[in-house]
VOKELO-930002 format. One line per 4 residues: number of its first residue (from 1); their letters; for each residue x, y, z of C-alpha. Coordinates in pm, 1 decimal. Each point is the difference from the previous one (the first is absolute). Layout:
# VOKELO-930002
NUM = a = X,Y,Z | ...
This chain:
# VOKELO-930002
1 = xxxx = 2919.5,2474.0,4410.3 | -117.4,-114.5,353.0 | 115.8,-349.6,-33.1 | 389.0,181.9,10.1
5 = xxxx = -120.1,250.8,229.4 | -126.9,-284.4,271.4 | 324.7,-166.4,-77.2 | 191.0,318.5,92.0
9 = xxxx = -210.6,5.1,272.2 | 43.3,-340.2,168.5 | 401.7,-20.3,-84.3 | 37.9,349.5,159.3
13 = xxxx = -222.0,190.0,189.4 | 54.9,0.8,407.7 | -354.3,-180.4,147.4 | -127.3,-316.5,60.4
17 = xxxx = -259.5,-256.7,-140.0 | -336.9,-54.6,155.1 | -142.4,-291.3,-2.8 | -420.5,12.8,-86.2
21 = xxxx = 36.6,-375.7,-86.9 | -198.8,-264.2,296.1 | -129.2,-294.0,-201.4 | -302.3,-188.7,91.8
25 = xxxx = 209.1,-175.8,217.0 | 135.6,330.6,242.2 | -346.0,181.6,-40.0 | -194.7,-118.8,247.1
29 = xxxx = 276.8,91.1,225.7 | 88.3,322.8,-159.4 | -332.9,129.0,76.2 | -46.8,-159.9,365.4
33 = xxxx = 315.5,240.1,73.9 | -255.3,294.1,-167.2 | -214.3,-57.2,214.9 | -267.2,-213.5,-235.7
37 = xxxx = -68.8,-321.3,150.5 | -94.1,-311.3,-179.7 | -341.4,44.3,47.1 | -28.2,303.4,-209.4
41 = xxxx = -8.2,-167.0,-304.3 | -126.6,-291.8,-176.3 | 185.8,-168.8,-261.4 | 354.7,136.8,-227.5
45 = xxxx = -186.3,256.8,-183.3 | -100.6,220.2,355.3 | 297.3,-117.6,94.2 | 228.4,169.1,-288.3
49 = xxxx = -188.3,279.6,-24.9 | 32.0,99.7,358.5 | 415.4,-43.7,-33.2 | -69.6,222.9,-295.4
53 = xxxx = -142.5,277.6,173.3 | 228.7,-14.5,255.8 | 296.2,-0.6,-299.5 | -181.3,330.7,-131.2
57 = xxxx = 24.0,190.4,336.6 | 363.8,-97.1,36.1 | 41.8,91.8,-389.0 | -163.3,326.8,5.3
61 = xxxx = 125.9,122.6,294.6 | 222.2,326.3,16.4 | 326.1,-161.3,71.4 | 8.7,-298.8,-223.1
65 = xxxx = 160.8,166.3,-306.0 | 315.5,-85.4,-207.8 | 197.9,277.1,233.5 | 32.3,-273.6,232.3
69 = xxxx = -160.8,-315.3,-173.9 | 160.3,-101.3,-324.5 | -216.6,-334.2,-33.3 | -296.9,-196.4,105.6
73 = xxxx = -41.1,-325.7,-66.6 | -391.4,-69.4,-83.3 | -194.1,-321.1,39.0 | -154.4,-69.4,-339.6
77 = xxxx = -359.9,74.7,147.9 | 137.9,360.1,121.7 | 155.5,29.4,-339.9 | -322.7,-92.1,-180.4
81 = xxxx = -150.6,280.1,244.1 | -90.2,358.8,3.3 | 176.5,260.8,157.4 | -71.3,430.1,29.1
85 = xxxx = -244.8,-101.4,-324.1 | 308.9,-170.4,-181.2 | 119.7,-342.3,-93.8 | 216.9,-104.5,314.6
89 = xxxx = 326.5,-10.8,-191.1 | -63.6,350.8,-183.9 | -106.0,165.6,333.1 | 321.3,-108.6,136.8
93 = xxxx = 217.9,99.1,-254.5 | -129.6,371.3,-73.5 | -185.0,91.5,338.4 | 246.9,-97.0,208.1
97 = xxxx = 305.1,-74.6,-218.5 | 25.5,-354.4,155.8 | 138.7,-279.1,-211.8 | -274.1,-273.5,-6.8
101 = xxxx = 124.3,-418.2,65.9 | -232.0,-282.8,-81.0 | 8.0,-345.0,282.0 | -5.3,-265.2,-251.9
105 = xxxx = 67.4,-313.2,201.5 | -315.7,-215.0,149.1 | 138.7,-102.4,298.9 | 260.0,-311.7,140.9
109 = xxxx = 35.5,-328.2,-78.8 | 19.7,-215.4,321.0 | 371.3,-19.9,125.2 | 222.5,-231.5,-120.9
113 = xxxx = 417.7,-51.3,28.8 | -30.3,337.0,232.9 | -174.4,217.8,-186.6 | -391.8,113.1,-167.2
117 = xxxx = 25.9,49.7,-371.8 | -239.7,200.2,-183.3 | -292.1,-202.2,-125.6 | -110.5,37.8,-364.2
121 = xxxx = -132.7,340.6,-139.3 | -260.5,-138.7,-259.5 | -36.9,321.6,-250.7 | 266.4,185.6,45.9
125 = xxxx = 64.4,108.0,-305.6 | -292.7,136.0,-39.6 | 16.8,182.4,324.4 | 334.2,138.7,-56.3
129 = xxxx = -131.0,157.7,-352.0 | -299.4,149.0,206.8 | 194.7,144.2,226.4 | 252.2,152.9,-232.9
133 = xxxx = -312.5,161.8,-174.7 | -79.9,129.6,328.8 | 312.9,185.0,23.4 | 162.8,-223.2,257.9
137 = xxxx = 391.0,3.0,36.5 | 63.9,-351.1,149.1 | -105.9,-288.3,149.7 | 79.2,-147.0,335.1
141 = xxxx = -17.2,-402.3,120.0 | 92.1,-133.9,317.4 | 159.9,-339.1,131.0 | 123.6,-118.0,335.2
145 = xxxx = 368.7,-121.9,142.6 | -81.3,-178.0,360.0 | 311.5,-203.4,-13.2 | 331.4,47.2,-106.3
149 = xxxx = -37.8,-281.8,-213.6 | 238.1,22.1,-356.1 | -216.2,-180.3,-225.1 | -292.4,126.5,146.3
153 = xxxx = 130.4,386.6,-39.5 | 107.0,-63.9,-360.6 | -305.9,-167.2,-114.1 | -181.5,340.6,172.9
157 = xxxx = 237.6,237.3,-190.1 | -25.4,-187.2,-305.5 | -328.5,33.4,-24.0 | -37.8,368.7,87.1
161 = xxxx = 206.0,78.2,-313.4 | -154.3,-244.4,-254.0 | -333.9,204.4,120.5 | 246.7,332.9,-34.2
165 = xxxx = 50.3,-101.0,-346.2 | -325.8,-7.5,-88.6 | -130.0,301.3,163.1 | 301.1,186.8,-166.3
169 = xxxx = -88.9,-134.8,-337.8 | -332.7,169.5,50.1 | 218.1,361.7,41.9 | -104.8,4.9,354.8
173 = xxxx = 242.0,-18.8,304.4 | 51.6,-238.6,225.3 | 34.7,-5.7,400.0 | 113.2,-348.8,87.9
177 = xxxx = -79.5,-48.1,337.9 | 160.8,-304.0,194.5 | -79.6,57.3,281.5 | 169.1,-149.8,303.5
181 = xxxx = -171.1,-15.2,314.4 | 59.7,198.4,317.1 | -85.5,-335.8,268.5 | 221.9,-189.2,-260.4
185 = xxxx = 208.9,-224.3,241.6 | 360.6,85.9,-165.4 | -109.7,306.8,-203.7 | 328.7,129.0,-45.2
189 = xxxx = 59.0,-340.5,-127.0 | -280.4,22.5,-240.9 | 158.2,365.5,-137.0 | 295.8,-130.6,-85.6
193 = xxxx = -86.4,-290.5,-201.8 | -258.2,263.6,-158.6 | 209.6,283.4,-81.2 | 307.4,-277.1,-178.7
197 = xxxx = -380.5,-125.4,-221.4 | -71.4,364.6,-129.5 | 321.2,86.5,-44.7 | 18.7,-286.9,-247.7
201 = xxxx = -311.1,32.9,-153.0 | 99.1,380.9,-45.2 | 322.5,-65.6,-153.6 | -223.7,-286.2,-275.5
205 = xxxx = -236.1,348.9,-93.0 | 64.4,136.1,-333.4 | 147.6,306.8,-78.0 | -209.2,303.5,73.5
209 = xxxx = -284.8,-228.5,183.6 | -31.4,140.4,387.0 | -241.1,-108.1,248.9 | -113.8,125.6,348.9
213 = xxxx = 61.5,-180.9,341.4 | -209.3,-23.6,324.4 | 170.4,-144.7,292.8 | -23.3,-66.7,325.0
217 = xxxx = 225.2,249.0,230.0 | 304.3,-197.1,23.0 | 172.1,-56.7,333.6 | 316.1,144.1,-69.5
221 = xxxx = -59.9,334.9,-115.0 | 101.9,75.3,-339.5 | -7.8,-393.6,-101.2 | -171.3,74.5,-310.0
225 = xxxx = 254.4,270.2,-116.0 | 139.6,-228.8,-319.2 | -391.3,-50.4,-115.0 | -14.5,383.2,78.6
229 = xxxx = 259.1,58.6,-225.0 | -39.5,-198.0,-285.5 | -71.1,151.8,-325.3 | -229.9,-240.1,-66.6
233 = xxxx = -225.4,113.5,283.9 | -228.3,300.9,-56.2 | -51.1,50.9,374.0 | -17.5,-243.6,320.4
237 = xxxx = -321.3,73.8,251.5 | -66.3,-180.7,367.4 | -292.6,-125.3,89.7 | -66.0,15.4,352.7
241 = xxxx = -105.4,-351.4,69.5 | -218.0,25.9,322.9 | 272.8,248.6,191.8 | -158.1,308.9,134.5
245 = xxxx = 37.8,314.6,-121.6 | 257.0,117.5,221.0 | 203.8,-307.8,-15.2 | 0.7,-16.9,-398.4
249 = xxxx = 67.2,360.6,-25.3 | 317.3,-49.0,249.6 | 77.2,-301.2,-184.3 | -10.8,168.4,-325.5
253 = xxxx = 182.3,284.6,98.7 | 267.7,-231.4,28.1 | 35.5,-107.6,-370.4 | 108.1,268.8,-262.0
257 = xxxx = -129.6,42.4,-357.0 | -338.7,-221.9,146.6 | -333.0,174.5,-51.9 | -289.9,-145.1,234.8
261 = xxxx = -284.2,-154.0,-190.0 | -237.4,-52.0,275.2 | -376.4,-132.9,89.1 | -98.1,-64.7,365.6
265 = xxxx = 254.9,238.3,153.6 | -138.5,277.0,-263.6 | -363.1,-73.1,81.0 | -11.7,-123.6,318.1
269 = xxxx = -82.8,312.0,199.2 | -262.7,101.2,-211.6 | -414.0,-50.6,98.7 | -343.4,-19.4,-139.0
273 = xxxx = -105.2,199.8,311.9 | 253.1,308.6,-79.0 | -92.0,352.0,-81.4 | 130.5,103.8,-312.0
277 = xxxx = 197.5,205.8,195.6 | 146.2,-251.3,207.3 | 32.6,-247.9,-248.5 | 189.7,253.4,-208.2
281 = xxxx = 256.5,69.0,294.1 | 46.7,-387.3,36.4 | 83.5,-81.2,-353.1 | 182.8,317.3,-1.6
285 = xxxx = 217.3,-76.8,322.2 | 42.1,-375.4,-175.3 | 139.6,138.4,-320.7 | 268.5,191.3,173.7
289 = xxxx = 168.9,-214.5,186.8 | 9.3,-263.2,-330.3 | 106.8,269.3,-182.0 | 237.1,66.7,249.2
293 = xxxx = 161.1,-317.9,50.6 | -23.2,-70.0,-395.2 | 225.2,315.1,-95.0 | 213.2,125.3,326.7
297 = xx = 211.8,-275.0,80.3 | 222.3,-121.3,322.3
């Protein structure tokens, strides 16, 4: 069954998540850094379909295959999309043996008591029965920690695993992603009060109910080692939060049993402009070193 043989996957196999996932928000910026100016396009439909394109290149390319990416995590527009004549989802899965994620959150409330809580996902349900149709694994939602603020942090975690629950009901899995910010003021402040939350809300999950985690790299390596740990945890992921490649890959290195799950430092290297050839050789080069710092640790 490939639902077991995804979750096999994800729980076991050395490799790292990509993540295919810029909202409407990111975009814009996404392709700038592509090489596709504002200009090129008029209006969100040019607009997606352009990031989609560029998705497809990085998706069909030789080296993005489950020998050294076990996930992506899709924006619903990618997942809606067609890939190598296939549904996105199914071309991931059995082309490249790539576990396909669906971004289900619709961006950040404005911050209050420290931190940006998700804002409401009208239709999720529905969307999360889509996307199971689709063949997707899991689903992925992000929130923000700016201040090491203990209400603030638990009102943040809180809500990340109501949303869990409801994804999970669904028979999809869920990466919870709190996400604690690198120009924080007291990060390592903000990681502390955010590790004691999930440990709590972890210990509160019912028996046999796991989710996924995607954190910040913490400043003391191996911080997250008891969420790492936990047998309520399927796997824990980093994101890599604006740090460059070779900073979040030395950074990562640092923290055993954490898998990167990354966006800009995965993508960032790549251009419109590229041969095939060198754009191959880019993403290639890119891969490596995440795989690297994912599965050979310090």
């Amino acid at each position: 069954m490939a639902h077991d043989e995804m979750a096999a996957q994800i729980h076991g196999k050395a490799g790292f998540i990509a993540a295919l996932d810029q909202s409407g928000g990111s975009t814009p910026g996404a392709l700038r850094l592509y090489g596709i100016p504002d200009s090129a396009y008029s209006g969100d439909a040019e607009m997606f379909r352009l990031m989609h394109e560029m998705r497809v290149r990085i998706m069909t390319a030789p080296a993005f295959t489950g020998d050294k990416v076990i996930a992506a995590i899709l924006f619903e527009a990618t997942m809606d999309g067609q890939a190598g004549g296939k549904a996105v989802p199914d071309f991931l899965w059995q082309d490249r043996g790539v576990v396909p994620f669906l971004k289900v959150d619709k961006g950040l409330q404005p911050e209050a008591d420290g931190v940006s809580l998700l804002k409401p996902i009208p239709g999720l349900d529905a969307l999360l029965d889509r996307a199971k149709k689709l063949g997707v694994y899991g689903t992925k939602a992000r929130s923000v920690a700016n201040l090491p603020s203990p209400a603030g942090i638990a009102a943040l975690v809180a809500q990340q695993f109501e949303l869990g629950a409801q994804i999970a009901a669904h028979g999809l899995m869920p990466i919870l992603e709190p996400e604690v910010l690198i120009k924080s003021p007291d990060k390592q402040g903000a990681e502390t009060i955010l590790r004691a939350e999930i440990l709590k809300q972890l210990d509160a999950l019912p028996a046999g109910r796991q989710v996924m985690l995607k954190l910040t790299i913490p400043e003391e390596p191996d911080f997250y080692a008891p969420l790492i740990t936990h047998d309520r945890v399927l796997r824990v992921v980093a994101l890599s939060g604006g740090y460059t490649r070779a900073d979040a890959c030395r950074r990562l290195a640092a923290n055993h049993g954490m898998i990167a799950s990354f966006s800009r430092a995965l993508i960032g290297d790549l251009r419109l402009s590229m041969t095939e050839a060198e754009f191959n050789a880019a993403l290639t080069t890119a891969i490596d070193e995440i795989f690297q710092a994912s599965t050979v640790k310090l």
